[in-house]
Kinemage of the C-alpha trace (Angstrom):
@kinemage 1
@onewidth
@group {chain A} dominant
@subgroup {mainchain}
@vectorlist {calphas} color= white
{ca unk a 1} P 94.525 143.985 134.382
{ca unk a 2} L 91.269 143.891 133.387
{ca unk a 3} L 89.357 140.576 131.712
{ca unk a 4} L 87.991 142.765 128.481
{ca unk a 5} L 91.536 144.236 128.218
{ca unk a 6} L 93.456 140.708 128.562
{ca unk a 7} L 90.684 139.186 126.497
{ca unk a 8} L 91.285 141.902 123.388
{ca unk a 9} L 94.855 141.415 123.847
{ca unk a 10} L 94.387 137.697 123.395
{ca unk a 11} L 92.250 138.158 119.936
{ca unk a 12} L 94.913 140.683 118.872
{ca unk a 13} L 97.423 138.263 119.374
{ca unk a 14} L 95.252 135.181 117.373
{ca unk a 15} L 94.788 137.119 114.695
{ca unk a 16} L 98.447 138.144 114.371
{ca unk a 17} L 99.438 134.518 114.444
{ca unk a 18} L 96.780 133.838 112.174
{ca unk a 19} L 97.575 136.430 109.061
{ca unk a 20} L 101.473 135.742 109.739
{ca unk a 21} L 100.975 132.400 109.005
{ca unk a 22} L 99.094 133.305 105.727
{ca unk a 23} L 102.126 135.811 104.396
{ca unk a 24} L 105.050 132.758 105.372
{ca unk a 25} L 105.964 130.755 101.880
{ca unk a 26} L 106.659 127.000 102.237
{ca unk a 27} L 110.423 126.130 102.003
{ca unk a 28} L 112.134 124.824 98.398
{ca unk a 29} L 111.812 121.404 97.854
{ca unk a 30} L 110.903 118.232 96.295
{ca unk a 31} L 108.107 116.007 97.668
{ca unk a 32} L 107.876 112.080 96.471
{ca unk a 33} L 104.762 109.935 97.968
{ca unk a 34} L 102.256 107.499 96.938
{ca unk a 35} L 99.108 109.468 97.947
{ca unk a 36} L 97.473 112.488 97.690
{ca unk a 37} L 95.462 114.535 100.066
{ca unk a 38} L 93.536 117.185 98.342
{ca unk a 39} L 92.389 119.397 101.483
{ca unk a 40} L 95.957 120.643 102.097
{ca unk a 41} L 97.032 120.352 98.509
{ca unk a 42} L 99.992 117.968 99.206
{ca unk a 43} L 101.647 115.127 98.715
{ca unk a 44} L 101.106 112.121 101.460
{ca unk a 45} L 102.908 109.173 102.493
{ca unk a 46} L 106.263 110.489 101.446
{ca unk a 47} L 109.354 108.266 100.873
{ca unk a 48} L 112.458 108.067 98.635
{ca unk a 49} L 111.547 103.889 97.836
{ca unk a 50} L 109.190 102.478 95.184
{ca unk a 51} L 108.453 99.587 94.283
{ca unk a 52} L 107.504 99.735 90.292
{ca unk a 53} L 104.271 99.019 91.115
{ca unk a 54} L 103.579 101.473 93.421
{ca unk a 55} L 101.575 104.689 92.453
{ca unk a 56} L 104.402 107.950 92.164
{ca unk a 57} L 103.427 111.487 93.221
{ca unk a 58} L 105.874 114.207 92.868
{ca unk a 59} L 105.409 117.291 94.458
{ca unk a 60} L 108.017 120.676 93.957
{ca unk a 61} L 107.726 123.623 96.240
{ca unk a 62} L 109.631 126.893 95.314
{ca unk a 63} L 108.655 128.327 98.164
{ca unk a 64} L 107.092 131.652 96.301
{ca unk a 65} L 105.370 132.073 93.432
{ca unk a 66} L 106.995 131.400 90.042
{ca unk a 67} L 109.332 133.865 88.818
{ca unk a 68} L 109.575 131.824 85.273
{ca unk a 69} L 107.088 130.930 82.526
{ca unk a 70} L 108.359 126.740 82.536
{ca unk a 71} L 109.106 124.266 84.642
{ca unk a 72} L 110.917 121.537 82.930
{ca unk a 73} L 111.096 117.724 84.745
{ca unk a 74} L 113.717 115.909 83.334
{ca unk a 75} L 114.315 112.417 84.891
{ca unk a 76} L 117.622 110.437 84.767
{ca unk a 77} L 118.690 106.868 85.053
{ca unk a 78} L 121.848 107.101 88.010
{ca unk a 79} L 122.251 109.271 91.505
{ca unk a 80} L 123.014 112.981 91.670
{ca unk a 81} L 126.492 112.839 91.583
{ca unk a 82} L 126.226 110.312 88.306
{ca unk a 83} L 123.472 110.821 86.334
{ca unk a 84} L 123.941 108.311 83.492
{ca unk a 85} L 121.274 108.958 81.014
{ca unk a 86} L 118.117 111.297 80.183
{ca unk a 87} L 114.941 108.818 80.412
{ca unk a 88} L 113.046 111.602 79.469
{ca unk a 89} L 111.819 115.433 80.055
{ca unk a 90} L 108.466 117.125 80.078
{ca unk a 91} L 108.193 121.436 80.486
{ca unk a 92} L 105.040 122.916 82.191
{ca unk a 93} L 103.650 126.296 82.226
{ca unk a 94} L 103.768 127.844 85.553
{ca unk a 95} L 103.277 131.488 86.312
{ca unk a 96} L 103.690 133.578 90.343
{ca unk a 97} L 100.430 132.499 91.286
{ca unk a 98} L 101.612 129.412 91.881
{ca unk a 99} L 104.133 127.889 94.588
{ca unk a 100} L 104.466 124.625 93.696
{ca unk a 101} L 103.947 122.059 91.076
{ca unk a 102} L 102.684 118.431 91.327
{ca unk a 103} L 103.167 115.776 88.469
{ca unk a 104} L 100.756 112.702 89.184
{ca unk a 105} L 99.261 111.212 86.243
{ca unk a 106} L 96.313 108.509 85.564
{ca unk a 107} L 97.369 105.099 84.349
{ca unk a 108} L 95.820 103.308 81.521
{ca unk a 109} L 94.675 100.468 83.730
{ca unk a 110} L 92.747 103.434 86.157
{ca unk a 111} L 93.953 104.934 89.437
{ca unk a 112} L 97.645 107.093 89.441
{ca unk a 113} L 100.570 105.855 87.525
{ca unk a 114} L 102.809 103.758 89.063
{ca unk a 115} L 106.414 104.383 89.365
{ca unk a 116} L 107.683 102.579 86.618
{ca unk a 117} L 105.120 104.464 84.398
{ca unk a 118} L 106.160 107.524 86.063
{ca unk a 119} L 109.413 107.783 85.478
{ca unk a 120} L 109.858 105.351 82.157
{ca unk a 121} L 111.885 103.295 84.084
{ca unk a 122} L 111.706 99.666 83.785
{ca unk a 123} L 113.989 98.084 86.128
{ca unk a 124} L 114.659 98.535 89.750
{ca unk a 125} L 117.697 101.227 90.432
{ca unk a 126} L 118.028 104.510 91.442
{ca unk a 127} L 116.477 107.723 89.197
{ca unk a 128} L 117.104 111.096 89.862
{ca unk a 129} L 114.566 114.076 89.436
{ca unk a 130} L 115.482 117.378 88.696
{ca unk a 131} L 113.553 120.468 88.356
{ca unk a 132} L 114.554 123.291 86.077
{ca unk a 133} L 113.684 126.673 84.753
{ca unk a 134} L 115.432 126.230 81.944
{ca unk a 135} L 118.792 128.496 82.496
{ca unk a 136} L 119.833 126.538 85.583
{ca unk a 137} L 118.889 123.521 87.597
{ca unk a 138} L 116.350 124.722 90.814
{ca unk a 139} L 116.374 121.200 92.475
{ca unk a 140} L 116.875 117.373 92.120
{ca unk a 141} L 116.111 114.525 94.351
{ca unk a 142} L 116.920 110.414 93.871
{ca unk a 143} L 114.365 107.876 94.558
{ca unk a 144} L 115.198 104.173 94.748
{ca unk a 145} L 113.038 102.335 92.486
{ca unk a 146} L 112.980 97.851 93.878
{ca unk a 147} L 110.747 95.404 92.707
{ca unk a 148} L 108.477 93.280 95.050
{ca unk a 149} L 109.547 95.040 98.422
């Protein structure tokens, strides 16, 4: 085989890999971390643990672009399979140009809010996040929220 033949064979398979990897969504799901990193537009240092003091980024991928007008975040003192009571719930507009949704906020004292400011939750236990369009429930995940870790 000839090297300009194997050679545009090579770029025709780069650039496949290339613009297949630009049509693939990201899978569903929830993302919890304490940073951010803004070049890929995603959530860093993920756990499922707090402390209270620690700064809270939450992160949901659908996967595709919105097929919905809101996103409501409703967050619950409990675990998924007993969620004892709504802390409290915030909608968002979201539209199919986007694929995911991040909720960070800035604290009063400067820099992100911390978990406990967050999620209104004052004590250490467990909270659960879950992610709706309204008509049904999309996704929820529980974090662990401990004091002085």
């Amino acid at each position: 085989m000839k090297f300009s033949k194997m050679l545009w064979m090579a770029c025709s398979f780069a650039a496949l890999m290339v613009f297949s990897g630009c049509q693939t969504s990201a899978p569903a799901g929830i993302v919890c971390g304490r940073e951010w990193n803004p070049g890929a537009q995603t959530v860093a240092d993920t756990t499922s643990t707090f402390d209270l003091k620690d700064p809270l980024i939450i992160q949901y991928n659908y996967g595709k672009g919105f097929d919905f007008s809101e996103l409501t975040i409703s967050f619950y003192a409990g675990t998924i399979e007993k969620k004892i009571n709504k802390i409290w719930s915030y909608s968002a507009a979201v539209n199919p140009k986007l694929a995911s949704y991040t909720m960070q906020g800035k604290s009063k004292k400067g820099g992100l809010m911390t978990a406990r400011e967050l999620t209104r939750h004052k004590n250490p236990g467990s909270v659960v996040v879950e992610f709706s369009n309204g008509e049904q429930v999309l996704m929820a995940k529980e974090i662990t929220l401990v004091k002085n870790k």
